[in-house]
C-alpha positions in Angstrom: 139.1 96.2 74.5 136.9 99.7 72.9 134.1 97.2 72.2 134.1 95.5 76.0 134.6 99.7 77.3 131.8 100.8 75.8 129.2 98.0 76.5 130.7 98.5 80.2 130.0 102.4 79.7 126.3 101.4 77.9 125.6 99.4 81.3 126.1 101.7 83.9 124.0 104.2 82.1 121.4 101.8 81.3 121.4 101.1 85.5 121.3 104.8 86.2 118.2 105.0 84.0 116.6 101.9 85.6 117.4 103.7 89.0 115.7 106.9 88.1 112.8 104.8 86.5 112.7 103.0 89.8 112.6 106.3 92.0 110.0 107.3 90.0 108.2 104.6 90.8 108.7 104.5 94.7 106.9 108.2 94.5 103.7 106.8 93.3 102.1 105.2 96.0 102.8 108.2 98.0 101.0 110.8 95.4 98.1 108.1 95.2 97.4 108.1 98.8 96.2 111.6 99.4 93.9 112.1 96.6 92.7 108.6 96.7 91.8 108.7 100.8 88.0 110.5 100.5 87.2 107.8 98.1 88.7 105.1 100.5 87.3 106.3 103.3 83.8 106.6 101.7 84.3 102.8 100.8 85.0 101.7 103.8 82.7 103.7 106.0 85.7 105.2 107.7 86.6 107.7 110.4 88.4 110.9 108.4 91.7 109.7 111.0 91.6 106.4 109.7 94.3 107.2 107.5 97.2 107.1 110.3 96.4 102.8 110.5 97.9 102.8 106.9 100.2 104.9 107.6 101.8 102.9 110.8 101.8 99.9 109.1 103.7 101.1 105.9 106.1 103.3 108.3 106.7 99.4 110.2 107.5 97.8 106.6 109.6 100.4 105.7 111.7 100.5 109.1 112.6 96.7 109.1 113.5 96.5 105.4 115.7 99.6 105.6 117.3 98.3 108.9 118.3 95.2 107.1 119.1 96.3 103.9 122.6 95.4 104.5 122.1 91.8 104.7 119.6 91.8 102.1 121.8 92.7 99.5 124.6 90.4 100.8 121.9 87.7 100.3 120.2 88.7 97.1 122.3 91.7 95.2 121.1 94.9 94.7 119.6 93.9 91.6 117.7 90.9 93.1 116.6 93.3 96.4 115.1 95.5 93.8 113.4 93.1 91.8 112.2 91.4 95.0 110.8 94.8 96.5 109.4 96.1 93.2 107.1 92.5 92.7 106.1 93.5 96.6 105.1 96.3 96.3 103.2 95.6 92.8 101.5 92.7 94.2 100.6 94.8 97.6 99.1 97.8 95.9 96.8 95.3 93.4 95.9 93.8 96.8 94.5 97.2 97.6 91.9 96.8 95.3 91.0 93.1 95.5 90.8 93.1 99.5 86.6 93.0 100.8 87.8 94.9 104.3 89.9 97.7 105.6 92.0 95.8 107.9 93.2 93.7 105.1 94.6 97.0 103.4 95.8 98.0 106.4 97.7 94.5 106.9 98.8 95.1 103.1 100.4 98.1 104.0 103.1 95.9 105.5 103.9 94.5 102.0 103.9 98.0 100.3 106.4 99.6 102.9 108.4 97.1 102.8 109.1 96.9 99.0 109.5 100.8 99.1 112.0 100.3 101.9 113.6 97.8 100.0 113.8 100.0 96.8 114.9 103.3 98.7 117.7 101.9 100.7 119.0 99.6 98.0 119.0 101.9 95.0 120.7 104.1 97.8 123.4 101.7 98.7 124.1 101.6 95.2 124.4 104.8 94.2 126.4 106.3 96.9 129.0 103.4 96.6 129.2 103.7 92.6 128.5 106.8 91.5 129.3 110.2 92.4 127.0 112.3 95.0 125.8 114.8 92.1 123.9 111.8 90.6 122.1 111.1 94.3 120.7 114.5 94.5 119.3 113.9 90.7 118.0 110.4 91.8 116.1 112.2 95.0 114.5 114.8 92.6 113.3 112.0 90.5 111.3 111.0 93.5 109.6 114.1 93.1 108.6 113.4 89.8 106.8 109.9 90.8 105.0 111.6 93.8 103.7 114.6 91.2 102.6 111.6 88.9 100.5 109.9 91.5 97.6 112.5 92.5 97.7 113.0 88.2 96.5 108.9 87.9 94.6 108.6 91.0 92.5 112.4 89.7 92.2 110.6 86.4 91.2 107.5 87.9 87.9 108.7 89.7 86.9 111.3 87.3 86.8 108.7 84.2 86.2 105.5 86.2 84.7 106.5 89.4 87.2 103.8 91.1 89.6 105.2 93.4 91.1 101.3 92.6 92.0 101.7 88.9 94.9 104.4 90.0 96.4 101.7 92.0 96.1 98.5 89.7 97.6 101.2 87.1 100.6 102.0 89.8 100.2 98.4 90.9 101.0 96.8 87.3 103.9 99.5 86.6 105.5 98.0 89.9 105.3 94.8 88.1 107.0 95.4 85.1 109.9 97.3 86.6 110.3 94.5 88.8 110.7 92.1 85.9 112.9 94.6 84.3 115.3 94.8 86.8 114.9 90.6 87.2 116.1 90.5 83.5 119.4 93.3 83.9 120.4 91.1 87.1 123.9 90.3 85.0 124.2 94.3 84.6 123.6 94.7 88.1 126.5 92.5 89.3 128.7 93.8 86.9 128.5 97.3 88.1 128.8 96.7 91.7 131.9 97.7 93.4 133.4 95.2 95.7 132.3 94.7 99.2 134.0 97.2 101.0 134.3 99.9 98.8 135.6 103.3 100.0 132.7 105.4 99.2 130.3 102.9 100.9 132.4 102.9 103.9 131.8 106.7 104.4 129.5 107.0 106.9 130.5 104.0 108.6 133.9 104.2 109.7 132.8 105.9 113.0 132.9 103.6 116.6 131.1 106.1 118.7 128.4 104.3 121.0 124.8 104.9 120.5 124.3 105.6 123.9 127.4 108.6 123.8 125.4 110.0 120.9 122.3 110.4 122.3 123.8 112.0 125.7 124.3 115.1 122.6 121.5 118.0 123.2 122.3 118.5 119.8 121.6 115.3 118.5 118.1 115.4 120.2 117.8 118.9 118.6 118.8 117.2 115.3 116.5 114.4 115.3 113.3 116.5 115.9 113.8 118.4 113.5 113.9 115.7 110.9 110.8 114.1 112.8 108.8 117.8 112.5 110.0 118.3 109.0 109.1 115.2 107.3 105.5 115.2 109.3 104.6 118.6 107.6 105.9 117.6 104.4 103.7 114.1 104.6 100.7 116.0 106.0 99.9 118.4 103.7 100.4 115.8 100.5 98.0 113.6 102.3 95.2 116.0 103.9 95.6 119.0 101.3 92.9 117.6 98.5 90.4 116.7 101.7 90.9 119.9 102.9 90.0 121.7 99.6 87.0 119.4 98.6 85.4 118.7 101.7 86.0 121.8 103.3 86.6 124.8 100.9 83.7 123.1 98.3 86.7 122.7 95.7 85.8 120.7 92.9 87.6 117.4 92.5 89.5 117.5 89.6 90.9 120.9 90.4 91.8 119.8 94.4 93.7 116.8 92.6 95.9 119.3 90.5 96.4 121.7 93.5 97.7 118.8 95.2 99.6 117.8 92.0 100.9 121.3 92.1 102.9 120.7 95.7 104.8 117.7 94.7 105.2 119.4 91.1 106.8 122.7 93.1 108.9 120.2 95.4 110.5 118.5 92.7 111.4 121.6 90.9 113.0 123.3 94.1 114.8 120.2 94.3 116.7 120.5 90.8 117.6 123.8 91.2 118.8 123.2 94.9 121.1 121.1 93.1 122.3 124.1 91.1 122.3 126.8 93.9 123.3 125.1 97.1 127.1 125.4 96.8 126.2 129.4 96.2 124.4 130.1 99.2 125.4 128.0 101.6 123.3 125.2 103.7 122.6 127.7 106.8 120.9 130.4 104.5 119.9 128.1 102.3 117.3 126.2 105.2 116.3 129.4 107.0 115.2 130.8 103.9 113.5 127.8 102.6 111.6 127.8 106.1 110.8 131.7 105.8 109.1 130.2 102.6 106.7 127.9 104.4 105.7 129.9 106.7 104.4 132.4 104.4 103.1 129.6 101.9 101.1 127.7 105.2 100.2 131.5 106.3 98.6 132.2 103.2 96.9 128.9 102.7 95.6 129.9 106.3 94.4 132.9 105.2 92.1 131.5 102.6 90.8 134.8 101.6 90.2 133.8 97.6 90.5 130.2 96.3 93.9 131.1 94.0 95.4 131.6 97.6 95.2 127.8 98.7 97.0 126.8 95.0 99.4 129.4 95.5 100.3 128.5 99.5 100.5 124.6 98.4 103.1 125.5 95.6 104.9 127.6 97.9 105.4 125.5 100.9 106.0 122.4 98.0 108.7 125.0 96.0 109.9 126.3 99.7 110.3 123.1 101.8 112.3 120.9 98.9 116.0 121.7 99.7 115.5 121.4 103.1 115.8 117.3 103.9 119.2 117.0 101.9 120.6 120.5 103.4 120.0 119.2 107.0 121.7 115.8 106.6 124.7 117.7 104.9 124.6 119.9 107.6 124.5 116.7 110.5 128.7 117.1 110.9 128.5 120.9 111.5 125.4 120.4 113.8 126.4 117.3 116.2 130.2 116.8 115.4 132.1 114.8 113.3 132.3 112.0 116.2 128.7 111.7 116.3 127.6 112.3 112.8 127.4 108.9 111.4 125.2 107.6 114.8 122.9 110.6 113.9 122.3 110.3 110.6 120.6 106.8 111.0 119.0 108.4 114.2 117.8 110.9 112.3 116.3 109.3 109.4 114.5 106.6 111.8 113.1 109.8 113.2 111.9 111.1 110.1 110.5 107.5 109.1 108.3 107.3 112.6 106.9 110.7 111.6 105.1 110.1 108.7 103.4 107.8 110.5 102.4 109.7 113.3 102.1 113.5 112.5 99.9 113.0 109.8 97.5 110.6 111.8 97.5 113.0 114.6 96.3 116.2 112.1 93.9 114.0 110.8 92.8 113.4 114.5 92.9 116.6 115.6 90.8 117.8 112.5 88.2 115.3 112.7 87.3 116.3 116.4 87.6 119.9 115.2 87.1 121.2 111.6 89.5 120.4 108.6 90.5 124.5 108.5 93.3 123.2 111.4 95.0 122.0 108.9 97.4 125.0 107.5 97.6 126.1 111.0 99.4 122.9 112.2 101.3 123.0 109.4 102.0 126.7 110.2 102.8 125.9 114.2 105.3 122.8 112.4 107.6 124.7 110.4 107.9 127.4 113.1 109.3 125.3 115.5 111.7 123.4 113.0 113.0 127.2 112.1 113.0 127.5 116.2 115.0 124.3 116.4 117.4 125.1 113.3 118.5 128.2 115.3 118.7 126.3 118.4 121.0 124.0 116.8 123.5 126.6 115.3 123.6 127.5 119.3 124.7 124.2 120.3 127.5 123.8 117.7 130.4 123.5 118.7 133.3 126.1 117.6 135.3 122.9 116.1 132.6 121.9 113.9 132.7 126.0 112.0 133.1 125.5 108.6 133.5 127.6 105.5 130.2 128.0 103.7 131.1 126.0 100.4 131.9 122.9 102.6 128.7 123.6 104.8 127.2 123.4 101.0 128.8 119.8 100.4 125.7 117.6 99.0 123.7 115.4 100.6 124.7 111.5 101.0 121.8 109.7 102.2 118.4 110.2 102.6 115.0 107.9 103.0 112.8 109.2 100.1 
């Protein structure tokens, strides 16, 4: 039986490896995007707000694989949903550079959103009903590493091959062979699933409240913008910060690529050691102060007044704004109730998934009939009014729903990457 233990043991940790490997992955794209878009845009003889048609289209692939992942991996297994969505996504980003017209990337975006949808929410399935939720905070950070990758390979891309194409048949080809790696560890996968029905996966749906009691809740309106604010500024500044700093500040390319690099590099290191501090603080000081943070990080990169100052506001507002996602759906039960909590965490994350579609594409709007300099002051005007909503919310709470602050601390269970 010690020889059968251990290659069970050897399994599960080879899956949590894949999973990491896979979140990795999923951050990629994202990091590509942004640094790759002045190139694109030249390419295609494109408006500078072009950028939000991708973006809608990726959002829309996302949505409907997430909404369905359920009966996805009823259908295919976890392992099979992520060897599906990984192949996806590959064969969508080489598509990227093969495609003669912009409205056939655009269509492609489709295919890349939802692979990434189908990644996210599966690997998320998995972990939450197999392993405990220490690991899913590590699997989130991960995330960060893939996103801090991305503007690396796509900076590398154009200043040795001119080709804003070669960082995504890179990213493209890597999708590729973890999708055939997870194809092969398919017999791994089902032997570390837990049976349909699990306790742990059953935690956040046990709840019969209506949809339409839940959104009668001030507070869950509250709730959900600030998840749609939040996760606009953080997808904004990733996607306009190097066009801001090359085509308006005159910084040169490869140092605007590691700027950028610099923000997701900040976020995913806030995001480990929010793993390490959060039960010490407490969620509630925990978000204002990570707000307070970007503020000062947008003000400065407002400011402008030497070129250090934009690297150090994009590290600060990446540093600052990392805890804040998982903090805020830990913090859903104090906000809205425990009745409503599990209706609003879906709401929420919908929420945040339409607004990095939409924020984004409306800065980049906004800055092309204006100047790119709006930039840091949107981002500025965004994270004061999630701080406003934040302290509007601990208003609404109800006194039932007061809790001590190393349960307001408990660690996130969900979130869309």
């Amino acid at each position: 039986m010690k020889p059968l233990s251990q290659s069970k043991y050897g399994s599960r940790i080879g899956l949590v490896i894949l999973a990491f490997i896979a979140f990795i992955a999923l951050g990629m794209p994202d990091g590509l995007l942004g640094v790759g878009w002045p190139s694109i845009r030249a390419g295609f003889s494109l408006p500078l707000d072009a950028l939000g048609m991708l973006l809608i289209t990726g959002t829309t692939g996302y949505l409907i694989s997430s909404f369905f992942n359920g009966k996805l991996i009823a259908r295919l297994g976890v392992g099979g949903l992520l060897a599906a969505s990984c192949a996806l996504t590959g064969l969508a980003l080489l598509g990227y550079t093969l495609v003669p017209a912009w409205w056939m990337m655009v269509l492609l975006g489709v295919a890349t959103g939802l692979g990434a949808g189908g990644i996210d929410a599966g690997l998320n399935t998995y972990v939450a009903a197999n392993f405990g939720e220490g690991l899913m905070q590590w699997l989130h950070a991960s995330y960060g590493i893939g996103i801090t990758l991305g503007p690396v390979i796509m900076t590398t891309a154009l200043a040795s091959f001119s080709s804003w194409r070669m960082g995504y048949v890179v990213v493209g080809a890597a999708q590729l062979v973890l999708g055939t790696t997870f194809l092969l560890s398919l017999p791994m996968w089902k032997r570390g699933e837990k049976p349909a029905g699990a306790q742990d996966a059953k935690k956040l749906t046990d709840y019969k409240t209506s949809y339409l009691e839940t959104i009668r809740r001030p507070a869950v309106w509250v709730s959900m913008a600030m998840f749609f604010l939040y996760t606009g500024a953080e997808i904004a500044l990733g996607a306009w910060a190097y066009t801001l700093l090359t085509e308006s500040r005159g910084v040169l390319p490869q140092a605007a690529g590691l700027v950028t690099g610099s923000y997701w590099a900040a976020f995913t290191i806030g995001r480990f050691l929010a793993g390490l501090y959060t039960r010490r603080v407490g969620v509630h000081t925990l978000v204002q102060a990570s707000l307070l943070g970007a503020l000062l990080g947008s003000a400065l990169l407002w400011a402008n007044a030497f070129p250090a100052l934009s690297l150090i506001g994009v590290a600060l507002i990446g540093f600052s704004i990392a805890p804040i996602f998982p903090a805020l759906v830990s913090g859903t039960r104090q906000r809205v109730g425990s009745r409503y909590a599990a209706n609003t965490i879906g709401m929420q994350i919908a929420g945040a998934g339409l607004s990095g579609a939409i924020i984004p594409g409306l800065i980049g709007a906004l800055a092309r009939r204006t100047t790119l300099e709006v930039i840091p002051v949107c981002l500025f005007a965004l994270f004061a009014a999630i701080l406003g909503l934040y302290l509007l919310s601990q208003r609404l709470k109800a006194p039932s729903e007061q809790v001590a602050p190393a349960e307001q601390a408990a660690p996130e269970e969900q979130r869309v990457s």
